[in-house]
Structure formats: C-alpha cells, structure tokens
C-alpha positions in Angstrom: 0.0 0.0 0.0 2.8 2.5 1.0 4.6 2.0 -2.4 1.4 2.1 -4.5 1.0 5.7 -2.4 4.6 6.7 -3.3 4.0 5.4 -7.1 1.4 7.9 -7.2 3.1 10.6 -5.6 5.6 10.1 -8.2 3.3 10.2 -11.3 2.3 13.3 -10.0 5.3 15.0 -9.8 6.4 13.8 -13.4 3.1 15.3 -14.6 3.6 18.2 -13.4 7.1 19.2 -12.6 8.0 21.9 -10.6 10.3 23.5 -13.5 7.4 25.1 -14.5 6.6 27.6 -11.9 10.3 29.1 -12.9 8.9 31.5 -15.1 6.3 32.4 -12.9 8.3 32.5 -9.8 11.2 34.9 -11.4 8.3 37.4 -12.3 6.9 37.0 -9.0 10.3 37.7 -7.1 11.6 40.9 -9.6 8.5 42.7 -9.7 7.3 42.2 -6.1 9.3 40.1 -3.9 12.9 42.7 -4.7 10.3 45.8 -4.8 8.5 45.3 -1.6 11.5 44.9 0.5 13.6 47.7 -1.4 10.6 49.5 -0.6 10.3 49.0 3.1 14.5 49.4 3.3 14.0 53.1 2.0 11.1 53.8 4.2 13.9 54.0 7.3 16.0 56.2 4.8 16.1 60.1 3.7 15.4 59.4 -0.2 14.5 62.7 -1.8 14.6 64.3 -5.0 16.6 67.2 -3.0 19.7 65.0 -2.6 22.3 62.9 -3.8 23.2 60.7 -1.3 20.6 58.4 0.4 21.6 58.1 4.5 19.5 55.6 7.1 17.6 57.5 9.8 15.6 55.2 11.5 12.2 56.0 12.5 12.4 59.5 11.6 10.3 59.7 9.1 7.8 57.6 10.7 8.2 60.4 14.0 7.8 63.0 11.6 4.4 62.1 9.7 2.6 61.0 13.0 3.5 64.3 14.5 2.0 66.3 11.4 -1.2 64.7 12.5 -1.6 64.4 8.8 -1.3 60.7 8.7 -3.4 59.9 11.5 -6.2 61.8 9.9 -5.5 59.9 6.4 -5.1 56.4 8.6 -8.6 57.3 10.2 -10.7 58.3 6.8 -9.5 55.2 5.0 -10.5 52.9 7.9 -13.8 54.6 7.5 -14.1 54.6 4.0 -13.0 50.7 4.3 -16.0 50.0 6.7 -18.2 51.7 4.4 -17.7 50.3 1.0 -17.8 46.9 3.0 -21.0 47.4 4.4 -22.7 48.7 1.2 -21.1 46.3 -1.5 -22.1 43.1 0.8 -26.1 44.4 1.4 -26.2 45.6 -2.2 -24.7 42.3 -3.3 -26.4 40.4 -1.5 -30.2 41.8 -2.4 -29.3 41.8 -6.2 -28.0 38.0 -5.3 -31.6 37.2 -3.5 -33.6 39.6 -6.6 -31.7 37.4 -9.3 -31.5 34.1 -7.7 -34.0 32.2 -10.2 -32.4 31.3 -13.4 -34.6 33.3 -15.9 -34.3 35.5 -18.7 -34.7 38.6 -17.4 -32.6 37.5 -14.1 -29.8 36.9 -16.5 -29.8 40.4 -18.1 -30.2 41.9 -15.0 -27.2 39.6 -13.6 -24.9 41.3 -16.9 -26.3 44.8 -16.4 -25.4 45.0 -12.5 -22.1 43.0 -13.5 -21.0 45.9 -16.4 -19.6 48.3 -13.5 -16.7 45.4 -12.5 -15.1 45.4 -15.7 -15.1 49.3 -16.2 -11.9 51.3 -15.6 -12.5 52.6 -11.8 -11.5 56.3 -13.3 -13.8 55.9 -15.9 -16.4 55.4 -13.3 -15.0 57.7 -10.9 -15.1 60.5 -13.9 -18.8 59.5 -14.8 -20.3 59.8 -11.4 -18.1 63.2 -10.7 -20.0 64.3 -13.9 -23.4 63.3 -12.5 -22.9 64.5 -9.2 -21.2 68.0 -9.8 -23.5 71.2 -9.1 -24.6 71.4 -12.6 -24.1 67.8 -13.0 -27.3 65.3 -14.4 -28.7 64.5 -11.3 -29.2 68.4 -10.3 -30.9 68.9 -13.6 -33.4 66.0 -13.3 -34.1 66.9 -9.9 -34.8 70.6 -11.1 -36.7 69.6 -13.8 -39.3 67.1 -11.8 -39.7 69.5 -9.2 -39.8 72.2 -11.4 -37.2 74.9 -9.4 -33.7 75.3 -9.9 -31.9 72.9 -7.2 -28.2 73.0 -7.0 -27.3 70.8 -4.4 -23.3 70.2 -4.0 -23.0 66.3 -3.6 -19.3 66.4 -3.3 -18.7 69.6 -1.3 -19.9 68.4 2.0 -17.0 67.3 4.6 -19.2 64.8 6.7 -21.4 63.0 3.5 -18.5 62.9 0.5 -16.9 60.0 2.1 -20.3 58.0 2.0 -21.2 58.9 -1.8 -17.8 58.2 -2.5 -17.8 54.9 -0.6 -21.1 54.0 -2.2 -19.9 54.7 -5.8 -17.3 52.1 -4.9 -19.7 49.5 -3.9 -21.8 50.3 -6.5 -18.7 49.6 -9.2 -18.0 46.1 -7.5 -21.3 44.8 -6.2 -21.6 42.9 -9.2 -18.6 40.8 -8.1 -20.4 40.4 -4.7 -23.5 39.4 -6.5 -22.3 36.7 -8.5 -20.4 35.1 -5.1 -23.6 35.6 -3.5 -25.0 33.6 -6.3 -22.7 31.0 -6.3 -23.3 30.2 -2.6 -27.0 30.4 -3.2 -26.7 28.0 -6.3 -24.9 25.1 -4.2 -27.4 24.8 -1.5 -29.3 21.9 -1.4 -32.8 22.1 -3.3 -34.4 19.5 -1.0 -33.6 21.3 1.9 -35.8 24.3 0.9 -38.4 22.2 -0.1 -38.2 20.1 3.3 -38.7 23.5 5.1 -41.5 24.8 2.8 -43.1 21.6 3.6 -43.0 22.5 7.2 -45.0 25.9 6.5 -41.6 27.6 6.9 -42.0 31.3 5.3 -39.6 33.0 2.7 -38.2 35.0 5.3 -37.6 32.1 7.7 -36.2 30.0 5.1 -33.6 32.9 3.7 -32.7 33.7 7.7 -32.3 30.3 8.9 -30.9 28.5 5.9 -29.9 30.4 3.2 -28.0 32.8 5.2 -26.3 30.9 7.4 -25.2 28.4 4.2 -23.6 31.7 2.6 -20.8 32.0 5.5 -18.1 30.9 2.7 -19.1 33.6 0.0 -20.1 36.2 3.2 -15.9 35.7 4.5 -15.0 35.8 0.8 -16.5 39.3 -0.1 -16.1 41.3 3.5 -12.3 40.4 3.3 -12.3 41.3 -0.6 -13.7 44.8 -0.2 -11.8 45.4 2.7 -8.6 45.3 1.7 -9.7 46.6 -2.3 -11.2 49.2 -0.5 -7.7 50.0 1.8 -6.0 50.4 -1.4 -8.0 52.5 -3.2 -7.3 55.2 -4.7 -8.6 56.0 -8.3 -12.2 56.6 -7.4 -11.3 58.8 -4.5 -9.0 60.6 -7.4 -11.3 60.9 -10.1 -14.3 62.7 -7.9 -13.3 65.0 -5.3 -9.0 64.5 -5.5 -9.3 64.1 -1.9 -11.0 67.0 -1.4 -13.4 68.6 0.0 -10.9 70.1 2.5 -8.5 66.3 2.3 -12.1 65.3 4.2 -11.8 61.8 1.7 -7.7 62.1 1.6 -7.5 58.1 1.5 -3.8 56.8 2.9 -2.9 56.1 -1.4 -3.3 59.3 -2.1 -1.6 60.7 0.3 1.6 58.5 -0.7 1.1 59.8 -4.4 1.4 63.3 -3.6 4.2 62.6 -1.1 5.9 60.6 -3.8 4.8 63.3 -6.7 6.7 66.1 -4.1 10.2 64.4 -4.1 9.6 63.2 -0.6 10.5 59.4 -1.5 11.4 58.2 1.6 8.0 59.6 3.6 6.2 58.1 0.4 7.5 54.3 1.1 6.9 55.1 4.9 3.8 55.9 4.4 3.0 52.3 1.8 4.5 50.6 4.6 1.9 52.4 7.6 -0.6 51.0 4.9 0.9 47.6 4.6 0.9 47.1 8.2 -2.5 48.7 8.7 -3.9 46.3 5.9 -1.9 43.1 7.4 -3.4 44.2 11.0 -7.0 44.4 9.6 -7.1 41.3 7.5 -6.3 38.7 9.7 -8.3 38.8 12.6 -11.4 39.8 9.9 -10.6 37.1 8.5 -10.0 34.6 11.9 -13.2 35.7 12.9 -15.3 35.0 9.6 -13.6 31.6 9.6 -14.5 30.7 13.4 -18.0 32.0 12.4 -18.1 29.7 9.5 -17.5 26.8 11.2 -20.0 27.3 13.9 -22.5 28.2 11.3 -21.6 24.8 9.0 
C-alpha cells in the first residue's frame, strides 16, 4: 500500500514538474518580492529628490508624519471609507444576489447589467459619477426639472457626507462581483432542503434567515475580506471625484503617498506604503479569523 502511495506521488510530480513555476516564480520575485523589500528598506532612509546621497535615519520619518497629524487623519478616513464600502457592497450584493436568484431571462440580463460596473476602468467610473454628481451635473438637472425649481445641491462639497457617496460609488462599481459570489453560494445549496422547510410551513423569510444565510458563511468571508482590503487600497475613485477633497475630508492613505511621492519626498512616500501595509496586514487577519470561526459554527 505505502509503495502504490509513493508510485502515485511520483506520477504526480512527473506530470507536473516543478520547472514550470520558474517563469512564474522569477516574475513573482523581480517585480514584487525585490520591490517590496527595497521599498520597506528606503522607508527608514532620507530618499529625496533634494539630494544625492541616500543616509538611514531610523524612524524619523515615521516620527515626523505622525506628529504632522496628517497621517493619523488619512489612517482614520481610510478605515472609515473601508467600513463603508464593505458594508454597502455586501447588502447591495447580497439583495441583487436574492432579486436574481431564479435562473430566468430577465434575471440573466439583470445579472450582466449590475455585472457591467466590474469590468469598467474605476476612473472611468470615478469621472462618470463626478460628472453626474457635480453642481450642474445630471442628477441636479433632473431633480430641477421634476420639481420644477432650480436645485443645486453640492453632492461632493460636504466634509461629513463625500466620504459616504464616494464609498457608495465604490460599492456600486464592484457589487456585481459580490453578486455573483452571492450567487454561487446560493446556487450550491441543497434544493431539497428548501423544499423540506416549505413543507414545514416555513415562510420565505424564515427560510432565507435560517438556511440560506447561514449556508452563505463561505461567500459572506470571501466578499467582506475582498472589499476590505480593495477598499484599503483604493485610490482611483477617490482621485477621479473629489482628488481628496473637499478640505482632504476623503484624503484616503494612497493618495496621500502619491502626492508625497509626486513632491520628491520618496522616503515619507515608502513610509507611508509601509503604515498601509501594516494597517492592511493588521485588519485582515483577525477579519478574517473571525469569519472563519463563524463559519465553522454556522456549517
């Protein structure tokens, strides 16, 4: 038995020999591995377009951008903008998951209309909705025209509500993803079970709450940890509709690190990308801990 095991282990190998993730590998390492570490190396540096010579310093420039306050301010309106976009791309994905759950036609187009935003550039979208939402923008001229009086309304000029437009806009470009998890999940749960509850005079609502729900705690850990940390990282959305404005009040963390960068300031730039590394890293995993401890209560 041990050799037929080891037979077959061998097979496998010869089938697929390990030669091939060379290519793959090589990429991997010269345009990440060797980045990311240079990267956090010149983060403890004083790399500048001002200078020649490039000197360690330690944690000065981490000393430096925490006492601006600047960074903490960025750190604290990504989080929020995180938590957002989360929170709206899951319920959004989730209720076009539930609307187009039954395999018809019209579910189908709806599916590959809600799905069009994902494969858009994220500036093109940013750029559309900054047209639509600007003072003179489309949705101030149907508003003035059903109500019949001028309204000008400035969607991205307030300092509290920006942020959550902005957020939703994200969600809105990437709920199809959510969607089609959502679906997926939906799709593998066992038919007889819902009829087995029906049969017990179990309502839609108790059936979606105490089966179907709970059976989507795979694509549910899936889709919180993936707009989490896209949402982190963003940056092209936030760029394309306000620049971080108004008043840096949606100034995500990659933003800040492109103007820092764009200034000259390298070495506060890579400082800053490895604050967000570390704020990402310290996010994810217990997010992630915790969806996997609930899944396995739930399943």
């Amino acid at each position: 038995m041990i050799g037929r095991i080891s037979t077959m282990r061998e097979s496998r190998l010869s089938n697929y020999p390990l030669r091939y993730l060379i290519p793959a590998g090589f990429i991997l390492v010269v345009f990440f591995v060797v980045p990311t570490v240079m990267n956090f190396a010149y983060s403890f540096t004083d790399w500048s377009a001002f200078k020649q010579d490039i000197s360690f310093n330690g944690l000065s420039n981490l000393q430096e951008l925490f006492n601006s306050g600047v960074l903490l301010a960025d750190i604290r309106i990504t989080f929020i903008y995180a938590v957002l976009v989360a929170v709206f791309q899951n319920v959004f994905g989730l209720l076009l998951a539930v609307l187009f759950e039954a395999d018809t036609r019209l579910n189908r187009l709806g599916r590959t209309l809600f799905f069009i935003p994902v494969i858009m550039s994220a500036l093109a979208a940013g750029y559309i909705w900054q047209a639509v939402l600007k003072t003179d923008g489309v949705l101030n001229q149907m508003l003035s025209f059903v109500s019949g009086t001028d309204v000008e309304i400035q969607w991205l000029g307030s300092t509290t509500w920006t942020l959550v437009i902005i957020a939703a806009v994200h969600a809105w470009k990437w709920m199809g993803f959510s969607m089609l998890t959502y679906l997926a999940g939906l799709k593998t749960i066992d038919p007889q079970v819902i009829e087995a509850a029906t049969i017990d005079g179990a309502s839609h609502r108790q059936i979606f709450w105490k089966i179907k729900f709970p059976l989507l705690a795979p694509a549910l850990t899936f889709n919180i940890a993936t707009a989490l940390l896209g949402s982190m990282n963003s940056f092209d959305i936030v760029q394309s509709m306000t620049a971080g404005g108004p008043g840096g009040s949606t100034e995500v963390l990659n933003l800040f690190i492109w103007r820092t960068f764009g200034k000259g300031l390298y070495a506060q730039s890579t400082t800053m990308s490895l604050v967000l590394f570390l704020l990402v890293t310290a996010v994810a995993i217990p997010v992630i801990i915790y969806l996997r401890r609930r899944e396995n209560k739930v399943l």
